[in-house]
N, C-alpha and C positions, 0 to 999 in steps of 0.2 A: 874126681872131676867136678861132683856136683860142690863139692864144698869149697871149690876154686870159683864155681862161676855165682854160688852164693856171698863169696868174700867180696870179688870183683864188682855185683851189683850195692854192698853196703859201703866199699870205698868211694863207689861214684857218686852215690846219693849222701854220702858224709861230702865228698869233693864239691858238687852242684850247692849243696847247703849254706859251706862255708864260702862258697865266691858269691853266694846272692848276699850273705850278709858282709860281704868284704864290700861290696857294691854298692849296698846300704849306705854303707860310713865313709863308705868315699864323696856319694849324693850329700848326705850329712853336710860335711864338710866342705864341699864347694859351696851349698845354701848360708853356710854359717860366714864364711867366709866374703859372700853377695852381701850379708844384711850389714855385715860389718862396713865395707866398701861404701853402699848406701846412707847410711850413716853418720858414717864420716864425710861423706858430700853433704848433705843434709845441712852440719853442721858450720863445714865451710859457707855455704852460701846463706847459711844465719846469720854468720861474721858479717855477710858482704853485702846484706842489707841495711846494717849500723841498727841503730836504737833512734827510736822517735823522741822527741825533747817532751812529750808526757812519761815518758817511761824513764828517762832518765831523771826526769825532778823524781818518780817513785822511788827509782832506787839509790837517791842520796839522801831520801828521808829517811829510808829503810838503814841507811849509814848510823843515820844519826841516833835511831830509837835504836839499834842494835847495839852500838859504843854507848850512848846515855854519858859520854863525855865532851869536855869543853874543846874546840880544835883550831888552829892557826891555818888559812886559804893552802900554807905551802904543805901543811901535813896531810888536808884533805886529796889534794893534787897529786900525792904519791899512795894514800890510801884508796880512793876512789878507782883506781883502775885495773887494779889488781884484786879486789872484794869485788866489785861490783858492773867493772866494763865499762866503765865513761872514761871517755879520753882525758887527761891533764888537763889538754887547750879549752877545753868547752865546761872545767868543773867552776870556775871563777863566775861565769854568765849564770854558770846552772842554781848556785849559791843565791847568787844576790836577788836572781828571780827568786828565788823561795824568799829570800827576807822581805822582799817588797810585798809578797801575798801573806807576810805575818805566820807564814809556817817556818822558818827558821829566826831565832832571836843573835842579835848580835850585839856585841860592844867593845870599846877600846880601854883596853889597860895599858898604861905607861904609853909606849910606843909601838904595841901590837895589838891586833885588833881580831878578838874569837867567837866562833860561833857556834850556837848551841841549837837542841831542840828534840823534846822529851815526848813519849807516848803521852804524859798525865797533861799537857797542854794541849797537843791534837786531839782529846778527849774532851775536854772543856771546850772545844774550837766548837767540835763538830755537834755538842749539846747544846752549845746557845745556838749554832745554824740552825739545830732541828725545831728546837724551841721558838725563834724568830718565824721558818717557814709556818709552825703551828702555827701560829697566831695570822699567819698571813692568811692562812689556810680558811682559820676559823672569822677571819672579816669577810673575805670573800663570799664565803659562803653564806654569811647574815646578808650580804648586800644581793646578793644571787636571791635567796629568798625572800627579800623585800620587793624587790622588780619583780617576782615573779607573782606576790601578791599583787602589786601596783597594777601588771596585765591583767591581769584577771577582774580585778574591779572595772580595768576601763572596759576588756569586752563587757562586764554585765550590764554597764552603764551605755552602751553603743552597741544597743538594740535596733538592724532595721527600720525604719518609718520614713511616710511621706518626706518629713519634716529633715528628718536628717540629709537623706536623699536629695532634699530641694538645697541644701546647705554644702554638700557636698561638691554640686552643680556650683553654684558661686563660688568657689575656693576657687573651682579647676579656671572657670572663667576671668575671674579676678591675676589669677598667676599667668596666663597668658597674656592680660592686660599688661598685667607687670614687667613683662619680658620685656615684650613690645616698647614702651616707654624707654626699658634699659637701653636696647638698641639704642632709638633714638636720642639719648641721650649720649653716649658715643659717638656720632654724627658730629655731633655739635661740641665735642669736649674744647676740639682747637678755637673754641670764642669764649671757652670759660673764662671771665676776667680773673680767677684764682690763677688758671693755669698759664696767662698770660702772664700778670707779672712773677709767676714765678721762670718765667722764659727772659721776659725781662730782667730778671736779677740774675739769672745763669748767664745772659752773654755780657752785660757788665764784668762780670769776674773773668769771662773769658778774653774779654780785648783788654783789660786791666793786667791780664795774666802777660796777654800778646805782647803789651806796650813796655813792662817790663823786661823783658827780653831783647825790645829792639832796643832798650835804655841800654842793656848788657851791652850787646853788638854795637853799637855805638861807641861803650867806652874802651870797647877792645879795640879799634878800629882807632880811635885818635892816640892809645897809649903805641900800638905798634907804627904809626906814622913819626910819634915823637922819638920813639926808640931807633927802628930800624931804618928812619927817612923813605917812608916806603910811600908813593903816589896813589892816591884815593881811587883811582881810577884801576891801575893794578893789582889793588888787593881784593878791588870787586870782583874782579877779573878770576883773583888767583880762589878764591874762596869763593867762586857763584852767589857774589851778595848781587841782587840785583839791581837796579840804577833808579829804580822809584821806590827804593826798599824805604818806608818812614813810621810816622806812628798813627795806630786807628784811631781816625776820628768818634 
């Protein structure tokens, strides 16, 4: 009896063993199964973001330095979207942007027209950019350190005193003089004899402008009378010309 209820107790604890670890791999597997799930959403709404037009000029360079060969708009248009994710409709715009910024070269042979464009160029691009910024770099900062002597001498030179102080006093004085004046000087712009006859010669051109016009309307007016026999007074009428309509004196 004893070595029934000693079997009994090793079957249940082999039996309790093996379902915790059945249990295990079950957990296992629905976790494996979430991450996958996740995932794969992840990825769709990758897709359903699209690509930004800086990312897509990167990866049709990335086209080009990878092939390091010559290529025709309609080859890139079915290569491009399949290597790289850019749509067909948008590789044509994506192209010609890059030749206009000098990062893709192109030219026409015969009747077709290829475009190219090599790591050893965007190499040479990006060492005269670095080279150019140097230099920018290195004025800048001569001209930075030249001002920054120039201050420096003026404070030593624009030391405190009576003298300056009483000089200072006359600036601020004088500038408010000066304001004052501007005003009134505005006041009076409209008796500038400058600004007169320049008002003078602006409405000359405008009743000049006017008077040609009613020359217009006028010869529209006697050609429609000789055409359609139509009475002067009716077509003022029909057209709101008005009845002292003439030319500016």
């Amino acid at each position: 009896m004893k070595h029934i209820l000693n079997y009994f107790k090793q079957f249940r604890a082999s039996y309790s063993k093996n379902f915790i670890v059945l249990r295990y791999e079950k957990a296992q597997l629905k976790v494996k199964k979430a991450v996958r799930i996740i995932y794969k959403s992840k990825i769709k709404m990758s897709k359903r973001k699209g690509v930004s037009a800086e990312e897509k000029r990167t990866r049709m360079l990335q086209l080009f330095y990878e092939k390091k060969e010559f290529f025709q708009l309609k080859d890139l248009e079915k290569i491009a979207p399949k290597e790289k994710g850019i749509i067909a409709n948008s590789v044509k715009d994506i192209v010609q942007n890059l030749v206009d910024d000098g990062l893709v070269d192109t030219d026409k042979i015969g009747s077709s027209i290829y475009y190219w464009a090599f790591p050893s160029k965007a190499k040479i691009a990006k060492n005269e950019k670095l080279q150019q910024l140097k230099a920018t770099l290195d004025s800048y900062s001569k001209k930075l350190k030249s001002s920054e002597e120039t201050l420096q001498n003026l404070r030593n030179d624009r030391e405190d005193s009576a003298e300056r102080n009483k000089l200072l006093e006359k600036v601020t004085d004088l500038q408010i003089e000066y304001d004052q004046l501007t005003k009134q000087l505005k006041m009076y712009q409209d008796n500038d004899p400058k600004v007169l006859e320049r008002k003078r010669d602006e409405t000359q051109k405008l009743k000049d402008a006017a008077n040609r016009w009613t020359d217009n309307v006028f010869s529209v007016k006697t050609w429609c009378k000789n055409k359609f026999n139509i009475e002067e007074g009716v077509m003022n009428k029909q057209f709101k010309i008005p009845s002292d309509f003439d030319y500016i004196n």
